[in-house]
N, C-alpha and C positions, 0 to 999 in steps of 0.2 A: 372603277377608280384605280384599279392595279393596273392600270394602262401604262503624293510625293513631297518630300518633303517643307515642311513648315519656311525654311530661310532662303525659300526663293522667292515666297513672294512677303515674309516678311509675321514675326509675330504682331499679334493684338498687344495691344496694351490697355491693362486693367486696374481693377482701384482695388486695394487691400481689402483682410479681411473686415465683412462688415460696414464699411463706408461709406457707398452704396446713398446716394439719396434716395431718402424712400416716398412713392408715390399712393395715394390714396386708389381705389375701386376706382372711381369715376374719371382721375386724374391719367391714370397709366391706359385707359379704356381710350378716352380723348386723345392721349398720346398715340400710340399702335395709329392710328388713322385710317389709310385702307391698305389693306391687307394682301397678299399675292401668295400661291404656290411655288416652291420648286416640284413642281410634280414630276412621276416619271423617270425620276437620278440617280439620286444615292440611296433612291430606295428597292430600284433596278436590280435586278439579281439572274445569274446564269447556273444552274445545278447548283444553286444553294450559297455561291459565293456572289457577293453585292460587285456590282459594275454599273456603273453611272452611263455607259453607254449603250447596255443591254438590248433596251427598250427604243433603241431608232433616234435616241436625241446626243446631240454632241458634247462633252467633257463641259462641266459650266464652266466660264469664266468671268474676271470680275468686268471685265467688257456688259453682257450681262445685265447682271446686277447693277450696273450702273444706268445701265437704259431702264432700269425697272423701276429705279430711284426717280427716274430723271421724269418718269411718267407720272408721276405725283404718288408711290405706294412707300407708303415708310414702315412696313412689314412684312419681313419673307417668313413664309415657314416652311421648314428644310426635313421633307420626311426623310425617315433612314430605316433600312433594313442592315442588320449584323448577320444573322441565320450562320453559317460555315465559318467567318471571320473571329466565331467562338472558339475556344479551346476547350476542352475538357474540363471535367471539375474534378477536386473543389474549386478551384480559382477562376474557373472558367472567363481567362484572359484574352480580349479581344486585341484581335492582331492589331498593332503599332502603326503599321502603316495604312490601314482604315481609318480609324483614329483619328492619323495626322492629316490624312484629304479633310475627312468630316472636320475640323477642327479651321484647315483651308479657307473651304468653303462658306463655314460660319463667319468668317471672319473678312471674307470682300463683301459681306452687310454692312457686318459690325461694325468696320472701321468705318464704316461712312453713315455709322450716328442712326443706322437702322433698328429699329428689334428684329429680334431672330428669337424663331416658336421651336425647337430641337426635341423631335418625337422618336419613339422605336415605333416601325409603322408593319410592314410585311412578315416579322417572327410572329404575326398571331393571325396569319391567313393561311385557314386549311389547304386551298386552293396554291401557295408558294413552296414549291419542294424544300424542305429541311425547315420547317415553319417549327417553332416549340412554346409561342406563350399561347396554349389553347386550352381554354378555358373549361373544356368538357372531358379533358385526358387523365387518366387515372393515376398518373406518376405528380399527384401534385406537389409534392415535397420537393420534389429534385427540379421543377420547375419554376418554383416559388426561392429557393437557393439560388439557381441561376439566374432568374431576372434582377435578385436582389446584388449579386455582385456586379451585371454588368450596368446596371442604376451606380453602382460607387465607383466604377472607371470613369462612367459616362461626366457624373457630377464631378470626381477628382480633377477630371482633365480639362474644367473648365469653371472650378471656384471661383477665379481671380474674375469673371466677367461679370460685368456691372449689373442693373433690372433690367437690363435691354434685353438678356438674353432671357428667354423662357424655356422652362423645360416640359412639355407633355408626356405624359407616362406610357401612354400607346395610343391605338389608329382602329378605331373600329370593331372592339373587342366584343363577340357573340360566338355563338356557338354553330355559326350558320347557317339556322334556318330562321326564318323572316316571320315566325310566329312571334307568342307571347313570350317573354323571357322563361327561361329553367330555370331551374335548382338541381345543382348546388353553383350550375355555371355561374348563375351573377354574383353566388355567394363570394366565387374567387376574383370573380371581375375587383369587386370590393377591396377587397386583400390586397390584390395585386398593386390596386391605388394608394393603399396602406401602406407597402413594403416600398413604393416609389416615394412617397413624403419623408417615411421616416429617416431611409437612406441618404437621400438628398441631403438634408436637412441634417443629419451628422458627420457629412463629409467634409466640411470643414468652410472656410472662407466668405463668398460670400449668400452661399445658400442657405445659411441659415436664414434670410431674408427676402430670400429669388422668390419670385411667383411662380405657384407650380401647377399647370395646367392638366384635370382630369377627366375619364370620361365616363357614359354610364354604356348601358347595351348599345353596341352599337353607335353609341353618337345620337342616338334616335331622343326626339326631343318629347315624346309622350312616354317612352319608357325610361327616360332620365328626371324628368319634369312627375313625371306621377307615380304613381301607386306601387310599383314591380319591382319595390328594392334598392335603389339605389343607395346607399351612403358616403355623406360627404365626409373625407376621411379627416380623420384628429390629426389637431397641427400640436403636439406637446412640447416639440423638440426646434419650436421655431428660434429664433434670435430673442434678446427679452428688449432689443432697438426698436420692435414692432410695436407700435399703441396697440393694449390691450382690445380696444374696439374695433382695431379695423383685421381682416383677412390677409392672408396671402396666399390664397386657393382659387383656380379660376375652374369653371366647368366648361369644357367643353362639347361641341354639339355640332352635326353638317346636317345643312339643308338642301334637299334636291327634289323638290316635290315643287309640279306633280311631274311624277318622275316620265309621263306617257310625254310631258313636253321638255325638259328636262335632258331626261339622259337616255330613255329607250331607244335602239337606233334604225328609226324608218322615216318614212314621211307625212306618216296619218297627221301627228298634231306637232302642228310648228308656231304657233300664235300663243300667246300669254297678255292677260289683263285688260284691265276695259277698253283700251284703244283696238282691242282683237277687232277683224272685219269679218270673219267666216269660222262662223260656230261650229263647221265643221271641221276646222283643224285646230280648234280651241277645249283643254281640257275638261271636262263635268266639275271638277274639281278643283283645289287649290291653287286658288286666286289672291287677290291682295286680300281678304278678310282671313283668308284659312292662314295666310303666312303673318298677318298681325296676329290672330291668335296663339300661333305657337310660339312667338316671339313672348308673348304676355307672357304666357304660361314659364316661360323659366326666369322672366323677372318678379312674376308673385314667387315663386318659389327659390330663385337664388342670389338677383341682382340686389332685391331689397333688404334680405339678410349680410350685403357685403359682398356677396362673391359675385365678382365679373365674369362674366358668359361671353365665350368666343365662340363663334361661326366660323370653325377649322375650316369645315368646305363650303362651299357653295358655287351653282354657278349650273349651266345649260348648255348643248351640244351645239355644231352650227349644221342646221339642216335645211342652208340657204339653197342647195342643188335642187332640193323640195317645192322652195316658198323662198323667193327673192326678198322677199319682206321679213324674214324671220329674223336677220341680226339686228332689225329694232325692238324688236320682240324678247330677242335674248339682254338687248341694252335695259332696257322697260323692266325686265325681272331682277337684273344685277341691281339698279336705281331701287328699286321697293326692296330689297334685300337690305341694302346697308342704308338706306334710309329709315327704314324699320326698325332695324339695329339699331340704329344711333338712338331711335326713341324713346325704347325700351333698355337702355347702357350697356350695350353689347358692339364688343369689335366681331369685324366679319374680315376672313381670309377666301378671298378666288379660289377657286380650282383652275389650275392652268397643268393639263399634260404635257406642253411641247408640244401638240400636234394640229396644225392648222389643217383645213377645208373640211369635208366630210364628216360630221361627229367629233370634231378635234375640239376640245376647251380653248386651245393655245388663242390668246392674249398676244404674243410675239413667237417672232421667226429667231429661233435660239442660236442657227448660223451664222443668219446675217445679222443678229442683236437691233433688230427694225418692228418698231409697232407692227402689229395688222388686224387688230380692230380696236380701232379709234374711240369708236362709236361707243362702246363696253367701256374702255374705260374710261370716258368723257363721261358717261351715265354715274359709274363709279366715283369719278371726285366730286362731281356735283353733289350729291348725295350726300357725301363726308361732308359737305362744309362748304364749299366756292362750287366758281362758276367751270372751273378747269382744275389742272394739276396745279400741285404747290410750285412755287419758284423757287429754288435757291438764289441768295443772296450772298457771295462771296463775302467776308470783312476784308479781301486784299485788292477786290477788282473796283473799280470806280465805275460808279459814283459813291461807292461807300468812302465814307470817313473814318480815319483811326488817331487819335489824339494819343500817341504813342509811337511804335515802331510797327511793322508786319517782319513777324518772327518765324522761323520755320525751326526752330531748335528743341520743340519737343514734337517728339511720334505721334501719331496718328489723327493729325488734322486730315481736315478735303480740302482740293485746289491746292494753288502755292503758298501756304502760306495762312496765318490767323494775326489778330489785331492784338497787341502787346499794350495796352494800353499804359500811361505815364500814370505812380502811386499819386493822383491829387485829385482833390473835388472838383467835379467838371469834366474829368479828363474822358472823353466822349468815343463811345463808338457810332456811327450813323451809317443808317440804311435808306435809297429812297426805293421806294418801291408804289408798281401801279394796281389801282384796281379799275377794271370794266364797270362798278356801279359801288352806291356809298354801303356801307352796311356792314358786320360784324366781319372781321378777319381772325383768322387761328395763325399764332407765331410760334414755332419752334427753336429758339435760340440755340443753339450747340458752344457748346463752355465747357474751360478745363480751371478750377482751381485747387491747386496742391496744395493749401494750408488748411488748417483744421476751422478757423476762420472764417464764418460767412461773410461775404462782400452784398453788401444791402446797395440799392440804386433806386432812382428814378426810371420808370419808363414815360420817354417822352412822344408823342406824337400830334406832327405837326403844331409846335412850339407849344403844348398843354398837357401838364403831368396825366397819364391816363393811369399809373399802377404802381408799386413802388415794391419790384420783383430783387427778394434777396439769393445771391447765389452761393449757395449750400458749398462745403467743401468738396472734393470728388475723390479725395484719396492723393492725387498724384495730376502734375501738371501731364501728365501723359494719359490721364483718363479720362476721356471727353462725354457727358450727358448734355442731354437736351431736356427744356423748359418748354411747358407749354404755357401760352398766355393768350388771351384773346378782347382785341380791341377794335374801336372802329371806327376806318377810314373814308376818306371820302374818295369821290370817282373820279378817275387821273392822280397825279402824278403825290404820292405822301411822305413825308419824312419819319421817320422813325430811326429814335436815339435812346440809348442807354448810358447814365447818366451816372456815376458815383457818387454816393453822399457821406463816402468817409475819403480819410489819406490812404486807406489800402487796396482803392482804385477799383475796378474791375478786375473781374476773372478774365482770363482768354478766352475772346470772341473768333470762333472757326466760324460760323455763320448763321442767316436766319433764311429760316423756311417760310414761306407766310402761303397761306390759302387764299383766296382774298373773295368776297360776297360774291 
C-alpha cells in the first residue's frame, strides 16, 4: 500500500467556531457517498522528507480533483506523511511550508463541497526511513509528546473547516508482523487514539464537533471487531452542540481480502465471486459471504452502538496481462464492497496508487486527469445508490431556474456563479433533472446561509411537496455545506424545486448533486 503558497490558488472559506451543522452516524455516512484515495502523494517521502512526487505520480492538481468529482466520488481521503518535516522537541514544529501544500491540497476538494478524510499515514511504517509513531519502541514518552503536538498543529491549522473535513489519527498502526496483536503494542495503539481525540477536540473552533476517525491493529477488521483489545477512545472534551446520544467517533477499517486475488502480484488468481468461470484462478476463500460477514461484525460491534465504520481502503490490483477478464472481476469485488457497506452503515474509500496497467489500483491517469477504468467505477456508483455517477446541477446554468439573481460575490461557490434567491415566499430555485428508470434518487444540495436563522422550505418535485428540508445556518454566507435528501423520480425528464415558506427566502443555492435509480 506504501506504493507553495496558500494565495495562489486561493484560501478555503470556513464557518466559525462551532457552527458547523451537525449530521447524524447514518446521515454523514449517506453523505461521504463513494469514497477515492489520493494515494501514493503527500504521503510520498525521499530520505525521510515527504514529496508528493517521490513515488512516479505528478504534483496533484485541482484539474484532478475535479475529474474525480466529476466521476460521481464525493470523498477524497488525502494520506500524509510528515517524518523529517518535524522539528525537534519540545515543540516539535512542522515545517510551514508542508503545511501550506497539505492545507492546498485539502482544499481543491473542499471548495468543491467534497469531504476530505486528513490522516498521518507513513510516520508509523517500520519499513519508511525516519518513521517515529511505532508502536513497539521503547522511547514511548517522547513519542506520545510528539504525536500529541503535531495532532495540535495539524487540528489548529485547520479548526475553521466545517464536518466535511475529517481527521483520522493514523494508517495502519501494528507492530509488523501479521500475527495476533501484542502487548503493550495495542496498549499504545489505544493511547495514541486517545491523545489524537483529546487534542483535537481542545484545539479550539470547530473540532470540538468534527468527526474523528480511528483505527484498531492494523485496520484489520477481526482484530478491531473482536476480542484483542481494542478501545474506543472517550469523547470528554467534545463540544456540549453534540446531542448526548449520538457520537462523533468513527472506526476505521481496510479491506483487501482475499488478498491471493486482491493485491498479491502474480497471475495464479485473477477471478473473484460467483460470476468466476475457472476455479482455478478463483480464491479458496473470501468471497461475498466471508466479506458480508466481516462487514456484520463491525456493525454488531460499532455501527449499532453509533459509531460509523469507514472502509479507508479497499480495492484489487489489475492483473488483466494474466486474465483479460479480470477488470470485471475487479468491478464485481468494488460493487459487493460498497454495496455491502452501504448495508451494514459503512462508507467505503478506494484505494487508487496512481498507477495504472500491471498491479496498479489507479482508477485514473493523474497526467492526463482521464478515467481508465470505467468499468470500477460505474460498479462503484451503482452500488452507492444510481445507475451511474452523480450529475451536478449548476443553479446558474439553464435549465435551472432562480427566482432571484445568480450572484458571484461571496467565495467559494462551483461553476460561475449560485442562485441569490428574492426574501419572499415562493421565491424558487429549480432544477430539471433526468433519470434512466423511476425509482428513489439521492440529492445533495450545496448552501451557504450566513444568519444564525434557519430558512425552512418545501421540497418540491414534479409539482408535489415531497419534504419540507430546513436549511440550518452555516456560520457565514462564505461557508458552503451540503444536504442530503432522497426522493423519487420518475424515468425521463423531472423537475425539482426548492421552495421558501417564510419572507427570509432561501439560502444560497451553489447547486444539486442528484444520483438518480
Amino acid at each position: 500500500m506504501l506504493s507553495a503558497a496558500l494565495s495562489v490558488s486561493g484560501l478555503a472559506t470556513h464557518a466559525s467556531a462551532d457552527t458547523t451543522a451537525q449530521q447524524s452516524a447514518s446521515q454523514i455516512v449517506a453523505d461521504m457517498g463513494a469514497g477515492w484515495n489520493l494515494g501514493n502523494q503527500l504521503e510520498a517521502s525521499t530520505d525521510g522528507y515527504p514529496s508528493e512526487t517521490a513515488w512516479g505520480n505528478p504534483a496533484v492538481t485541482q484539474a484532478l480533483v475535479d475529474k474525480v468529482k466529476a466521476a460521481g466520488f464525493n470523498t477524497i481521503r488525502i494520506p500524509v506523511s510528515y517524518l523529517r518535516s518535524i522539528g525537534s522537541g519540545p515543540d516539535y514544529t512542522i515545517n510551514s511550508s508542508w503545511l501550506d501544500r497539505i492545507q492546498e491540497v485539502v482544499n481543491y476538494a473542499y471548495n468543491r463541497g467534497m469531504y476530505v478524510v486528513l490522516n498521518i499515514h507513513g510516520d508509523g511504517y517500520k519499513s519508511v526511513p525516519y518513521s517515529w509513531l511505532i508502536c513497539d519502541a521503547s522511547n514511548q514518552t517522547t513519542i506520545k509528546a510528539k504525536y500529541q503536538k503535531v495532532w495540535q498543529q495539524i487540528a489548529s491549522r485547520f479548526q475553521d473547516y466545517d464536518q466535511r473535513l475529517i481527521f483520522e489519527s493514523m494508517n495502519e498502526e501494528f507492530d509488523g508482523q501479521y500475527g495476533n496483536p501484542t502487548q503493550p503494542c495495542y496498549s499504545n495503539i489505544n493511547s495514541y487514539n486517545q491523545i489524537f481525540v483529546d487534542t483535537t477536540r481542545r484545539s479550539g473552533g470547530n473540532n470540538g464537533s468534527r468527526w474523528l476517525l480511528v483505527p484498531g491493529w492494523n485496520t484489520n477488521i477481526d482484530y478491531t471487531a473482536g476480542d484483542y483489545g481494542f478501545v474506543v477512545p472517550t469523547d470528554n472534551h467534545r463540544s456540549p452542540s453534540i446531542p448526548s446520544n449520538e457520537q462523533r467517533i468513527m472506526i476505521s477499517v481496510h479491506y483487501y481480502a482475499p488478498w491471493d486475488f486482491a493485491g498479491e502480484e502474480n497471475g495464479t488468481i485473477t477471478q473473484w465471486g460467483p460470476a468466476a468461470t475457472n476455479p482455478s484462478r478463483t480464491s479458496s476463500w473470501g468471497q461475498e459471504d466471508y466479506m458480508d460477514s466481516q462487514l456484520k461484525k463491525m456493525y454488531d460491534r460499532f455501527v449499532v452502538r453509533g459509531y460509523p465504520v469507514v472502509v479507508g481502503e479497499y480495492g484489487s490490483i489489475d492483473k488483466s496481462s494474466f486474465d483479460s477478464s479480470n477488470n470485471r472481476y475487479r468491478a464485481d469485488f468494488a460493487h459487493t464492497m460498497v454495496a455491502t457497506a452501504k448495508k451494514y452503515g459503512a462508507a467505503t474509500i478506494y484505494w487508487d496508487n496512481g498507477f495504472n496497467g500491471q498491479y496498479g489500483f489507479g482508477l485514473f491517469n493523474r497526467n492526463a486527469n482521464t478515467v481508465t477504468q470505467s468499468g470500477i467505477i460505474g460498479a462503484i456508483m451503482s452500488a452507492i445508490g444510481g445507475s451511474g455517477s452523480a450529475t451536478t446541477y449548476e443553479a446558474e446554468v439553464s435549465p435551472a431556474l432562480c427566482t432571484g439573481t445568480i450572484d458571484s460575490n461571496w467565495s467559494g461557490y462551483s461553476g460561475t456563479g449560485f442562485c441569490n434567491g428574492n426574501n419572499t415566499v415562493g421565491a424558487y430555485a429549480q432544477f430539471t433533472v433526468n433519470a434512466s428508470a423511476a425509482g428513489t434518487a439521492t440529492l445533495r444540495v450545496r448552501f451557504a446561509n450566513g444568519v444564525a436563522t434557519a430558512r425552512p422550505a418545501s421540497l418540491i418535485v414534479n409539482g408535489s411537496t415531497a419534504q419540507a428540508p430546513s436549511f440550518e445556518g452555516t456560520g457565514a454566507w462564505t461557508t458552503w455545506v451540503t444536504k442530503t435528501l432522497t426522493v423519487t423520480l420518475n424515468a425521463g425528464g423531472n423537475t425539482i424545486r426548492f421552495n421558501p415558506t417564510t419572507a427570509s427566502g432561501l439560502p444560497n443555492i451553489d447547486y444539486l448533486d442528484v444520483t438518480t435509480p
